[in-house]
N, C-alpha and C positions, 0 to 999 in steps of 0.2 A: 504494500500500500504506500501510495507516495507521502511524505513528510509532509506533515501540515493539512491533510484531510481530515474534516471533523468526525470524532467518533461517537456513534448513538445521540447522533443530535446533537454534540457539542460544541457550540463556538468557539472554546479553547484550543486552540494551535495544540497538540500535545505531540512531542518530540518524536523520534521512531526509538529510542533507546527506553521512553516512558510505555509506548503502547508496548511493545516487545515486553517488558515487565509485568505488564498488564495482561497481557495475552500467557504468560506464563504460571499465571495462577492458576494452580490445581485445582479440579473438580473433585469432590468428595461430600461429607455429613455434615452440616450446622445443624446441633441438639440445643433444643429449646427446651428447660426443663426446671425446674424447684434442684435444687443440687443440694438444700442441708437436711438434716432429721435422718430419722428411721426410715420412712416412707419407703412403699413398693418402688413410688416413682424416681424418688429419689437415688434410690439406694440402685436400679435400673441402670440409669443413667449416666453416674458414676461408673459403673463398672464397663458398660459403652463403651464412654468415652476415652478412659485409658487404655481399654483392651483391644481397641482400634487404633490408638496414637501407636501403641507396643507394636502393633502388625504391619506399622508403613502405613495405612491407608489414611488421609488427609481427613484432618476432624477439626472442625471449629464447636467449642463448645458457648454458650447464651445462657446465662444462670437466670431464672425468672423470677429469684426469692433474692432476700436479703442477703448477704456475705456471711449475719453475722447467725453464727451455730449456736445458740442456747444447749443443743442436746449434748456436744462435743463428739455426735456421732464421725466428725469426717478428721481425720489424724492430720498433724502439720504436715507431715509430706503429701499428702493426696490433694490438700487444698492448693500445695504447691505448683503440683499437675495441675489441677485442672484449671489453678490461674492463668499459665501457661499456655493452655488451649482457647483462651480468649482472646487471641493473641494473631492467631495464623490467618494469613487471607485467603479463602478461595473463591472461585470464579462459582456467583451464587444463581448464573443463571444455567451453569452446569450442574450443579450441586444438588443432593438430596437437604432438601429442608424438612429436619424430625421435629413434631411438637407434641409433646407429653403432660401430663397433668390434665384437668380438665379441659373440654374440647371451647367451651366458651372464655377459655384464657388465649386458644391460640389465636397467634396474630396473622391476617389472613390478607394484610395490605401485600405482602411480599410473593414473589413467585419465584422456583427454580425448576430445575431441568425435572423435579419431581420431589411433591409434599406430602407427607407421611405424617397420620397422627395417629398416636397409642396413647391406648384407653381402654379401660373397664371399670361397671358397676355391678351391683350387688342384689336388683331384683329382676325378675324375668325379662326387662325392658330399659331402656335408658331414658332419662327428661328429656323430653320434647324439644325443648330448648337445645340440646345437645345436635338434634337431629342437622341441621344448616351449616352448621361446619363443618360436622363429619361428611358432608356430603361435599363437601368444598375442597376434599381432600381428595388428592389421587389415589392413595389407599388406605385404610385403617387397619393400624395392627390391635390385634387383641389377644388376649391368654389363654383363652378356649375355645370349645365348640359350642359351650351355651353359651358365652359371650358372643359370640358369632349370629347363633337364635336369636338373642336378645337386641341386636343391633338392627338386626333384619327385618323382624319383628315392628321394630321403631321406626323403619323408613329408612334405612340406612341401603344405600343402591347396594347389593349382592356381589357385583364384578370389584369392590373395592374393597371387601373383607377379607384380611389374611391372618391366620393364627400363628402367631409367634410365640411359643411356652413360656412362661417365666422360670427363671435361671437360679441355680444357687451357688454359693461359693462353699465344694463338699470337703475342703482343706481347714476353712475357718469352724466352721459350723462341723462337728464330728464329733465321735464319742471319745471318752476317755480325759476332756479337761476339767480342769481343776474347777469344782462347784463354786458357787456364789457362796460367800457365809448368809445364812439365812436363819436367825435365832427363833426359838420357841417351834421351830418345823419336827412333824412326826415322823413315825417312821416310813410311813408312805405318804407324798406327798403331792398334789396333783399339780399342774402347773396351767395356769388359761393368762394369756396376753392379752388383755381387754381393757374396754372403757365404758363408759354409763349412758354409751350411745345404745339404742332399741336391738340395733342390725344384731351388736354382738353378742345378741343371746346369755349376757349376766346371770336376767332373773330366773332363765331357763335352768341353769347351771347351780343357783345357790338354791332353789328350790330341791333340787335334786340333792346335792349333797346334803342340805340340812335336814332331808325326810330318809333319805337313807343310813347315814353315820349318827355318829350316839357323840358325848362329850369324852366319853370313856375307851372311844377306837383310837385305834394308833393309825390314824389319818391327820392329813390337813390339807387346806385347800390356800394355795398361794396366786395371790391375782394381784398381775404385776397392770395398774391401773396409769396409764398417762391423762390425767383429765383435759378438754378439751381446751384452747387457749380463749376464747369466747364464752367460756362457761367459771364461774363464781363456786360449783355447787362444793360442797365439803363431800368426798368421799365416803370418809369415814363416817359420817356422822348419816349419809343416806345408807351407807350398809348395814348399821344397827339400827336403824330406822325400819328396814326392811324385815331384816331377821325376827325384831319385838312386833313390829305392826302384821307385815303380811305373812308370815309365817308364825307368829305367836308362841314364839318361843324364847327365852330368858337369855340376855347373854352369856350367863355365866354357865348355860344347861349346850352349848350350840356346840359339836365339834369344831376345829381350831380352822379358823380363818385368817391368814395373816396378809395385811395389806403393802407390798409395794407401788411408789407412786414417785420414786428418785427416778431421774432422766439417765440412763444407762449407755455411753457410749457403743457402737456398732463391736470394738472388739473385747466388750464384757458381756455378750450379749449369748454366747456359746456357754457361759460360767454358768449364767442363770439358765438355760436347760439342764445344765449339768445338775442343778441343784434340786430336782422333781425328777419322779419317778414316772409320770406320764404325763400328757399333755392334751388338755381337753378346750374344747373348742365351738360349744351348739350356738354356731351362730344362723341366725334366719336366713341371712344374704352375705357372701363373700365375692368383695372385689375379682385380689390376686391370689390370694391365701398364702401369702409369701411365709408368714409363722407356722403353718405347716407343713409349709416343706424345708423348713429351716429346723422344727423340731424332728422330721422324719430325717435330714440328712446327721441328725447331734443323735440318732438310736432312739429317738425317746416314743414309747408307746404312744400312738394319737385314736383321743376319741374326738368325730366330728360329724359333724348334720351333712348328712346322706342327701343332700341336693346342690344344682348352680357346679359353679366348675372343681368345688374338693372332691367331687363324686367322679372325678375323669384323674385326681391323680393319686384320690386314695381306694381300696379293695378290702373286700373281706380277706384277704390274705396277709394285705400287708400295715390294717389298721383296724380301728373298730370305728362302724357307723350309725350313726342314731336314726331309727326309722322317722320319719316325718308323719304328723298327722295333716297331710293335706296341706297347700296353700291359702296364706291370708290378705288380705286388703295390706299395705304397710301403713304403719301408727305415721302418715305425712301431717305433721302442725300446721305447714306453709301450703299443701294443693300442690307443691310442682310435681308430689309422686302421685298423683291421683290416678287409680286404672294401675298401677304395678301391685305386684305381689311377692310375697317371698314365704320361706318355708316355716313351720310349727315345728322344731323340734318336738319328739314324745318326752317329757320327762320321766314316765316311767320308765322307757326303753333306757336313758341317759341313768337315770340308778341302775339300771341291771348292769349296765357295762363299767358302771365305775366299781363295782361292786367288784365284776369280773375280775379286771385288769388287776386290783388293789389284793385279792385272794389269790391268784393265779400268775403271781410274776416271772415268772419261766415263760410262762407262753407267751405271753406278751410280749418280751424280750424278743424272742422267735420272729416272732408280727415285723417288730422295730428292728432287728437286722433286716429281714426282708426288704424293709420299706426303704430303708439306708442303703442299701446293695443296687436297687429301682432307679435309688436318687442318682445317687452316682454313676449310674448309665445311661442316664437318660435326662438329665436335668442338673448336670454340673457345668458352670461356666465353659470349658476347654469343652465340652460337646456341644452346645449351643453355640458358643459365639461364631466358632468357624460358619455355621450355617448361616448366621445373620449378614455375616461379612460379605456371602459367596452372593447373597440376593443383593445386596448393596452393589455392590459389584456389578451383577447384570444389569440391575436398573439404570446402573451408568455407562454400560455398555463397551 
């Protein structure tokens, strides 16, 4: 091209040693994403986008949250990366542009050679709202095959749905490290990663334990509780609220419940599986289920509600499932879930099997190698990533 012919419309003279520079920006991945906390997305993301820098393949990372990490989930070296990947220029109209976290966050002013959003929710269907972008998108990645249902379902075009597994790290996440200290825990101890949000099935969970265990079992039930950042409510003070009101039973009469609610960096996070004996989980609606397949790759027995996508990567072989009694309307405050549904756990069925696992620890074990063995073939970073690279790849041809 001769010197001094404007480029995409630009009146600027720009040099040939400038365009040539220009023209030599790499086509590759800008991730648009939440980079701090625990989160599915987050924690995704991260792993992405270094595991793509490590392979040669050109990555621009776009952080869509704050810098700053309240959780200390992300280690000074890794925040160093991914500073790093804020950094590099490619050519964005050859580029795959990825947008993660909610689909009403992605920015949809921009175009490249192909825009990808990943996403999932947690009832048979996604908000309404969601539907306009996901459609705006050249493809949508998702976690499952009911995620898939669920988008379709929504109005989400069919030719853009692609299912992409979520992934685990089976070297961090494993059996055999050193437990959390956890004071006042019994000798069997159950373990649920939750919050005092509806989806994740709490009251499902403390009903059952407290109608099954006596004060005098050598159980206890540890729920590691993050409360919400928009929410005031006292934890503690609703879980004894619960136990005395809706269960009518005495503190002092209740087998042992013990509450964590400290913010747990990503690599003390294998400690606290280590520290339970099983890992239970009735929740109505799951996203990713990413704490179940972080407790099935640490060996740890899982009990979990037998619908939505934990049903495609847990089996009666290699977990225990809670029967569902039917689907329900969701408890929506706001209307936007209005017409979705998600599943009843049985709480009888959920005592029968805690009851199981907590009597019968050998077999369970059995379950929880199994499940750990699955993980690791089929859902550890180093088998996954290569395949996410190889589609990236084509798509850029």
């Amino acid at each position: 091209m001769p010197e001094g012919v404007p480029v995409c419309g630009s009146s600027v003279n720009m040099p040939v040693s400038a365009m040539d520079r220009e023209f030599r920006r790499p086509a590759g991945i800008v991730l648009q994403s939440p980079v701090c906390g625990l989160s599915s997305v987050a924690q995704e993301v991260r792993t992405l986008a270094l595991a793509f820098q490590s392979s040669g393949f050109p990555v621009c990372f776009v952080p869509a949250d704050s810098p700053d990490d309240s959780t200390g989930a992300i280690s000074f070296s890794v925040r160093q990366q991914l500073e790093q990947l804020a950094h590099p220029k490619l050519d964005l109209a050859r580029s795959i542009l990825y947008y993660a976290a909610e689909p009403t966050s992605w920015n949809l002013d921009y175009y490249g050679h192909c825009r990808i959003g990943r996403a999932a929710f947690w009832t048979d269907r996604i908000p309404a709202r969601w539907v306009e972008p996901c459609n705006a998108m050249d493809e949508i990645w998702v976690p499952s095959c009911f995620h898939r249902e669920a988008f379709l379902a929504s109005g989400v075009s069919a030719e853009k749905i692609v299912v992409f597994l979520l992934g685990v790290d089976t070297s961090l996440f494993r059996p055999g490290c050193s437990p959390l200290p956890i004071p006042h825990r019994r000798g069997f101890t159950f373990l649920s990663i939750t919050d005092p949000r509806d989806r994740k099935g709490m009251d499902f969970l403390l009903r059952a334990f407290l109608q099954e265990f006596k004060a005098d079992d050598n159980v206890s039930l540890l729920l590691k509780v993050t409360p919400q950042e928009d929410s005031s409510m006292d934890v503690e003070a609703e879980l004894a609220f619960f136990i005395e009101k809706e269960i009518g039973l005495a503190l002092e009469n209740s087998p042992v419940i013990l509450l964590l609610d400290d913010c747990l960096p990503l690599s003390a996070m294998p400690s606290l599986y280590a520290a339970a004996d099983a890992f239970v989980m009735p929740a109505r609606g799951e996203a990713w289920g990413k704490t179940l397949l972080e407790a099935l790759a640490c060996e740890l027995p899982v009990i979990a509600t037998r619908w939505g996508s934990a049903a495609e990567l847990l089996t009666d072989a290699n977990a225990y499932l809670i029967e569902i009694e039917g689907l329900s309307p969701v408890l929506a405050r706001d209307g936007f879930l209005a017409e979705h549904r998600w599943a009843n756990p049985s709480v009888d069925h959920l005592r029968h099997l805690m009851r199981m696992v907590s009597s019968h620890p050998e077999e369970a074990r059995n379950r929880a190698r199994k499940g750990r063995a699955e993980v690791v073939a089929s859902r550890d970073w180093n088998v996954l990533l290569p395949l996410w690279r190889e589609y990236c790849q084509g798509l850029l041809g």
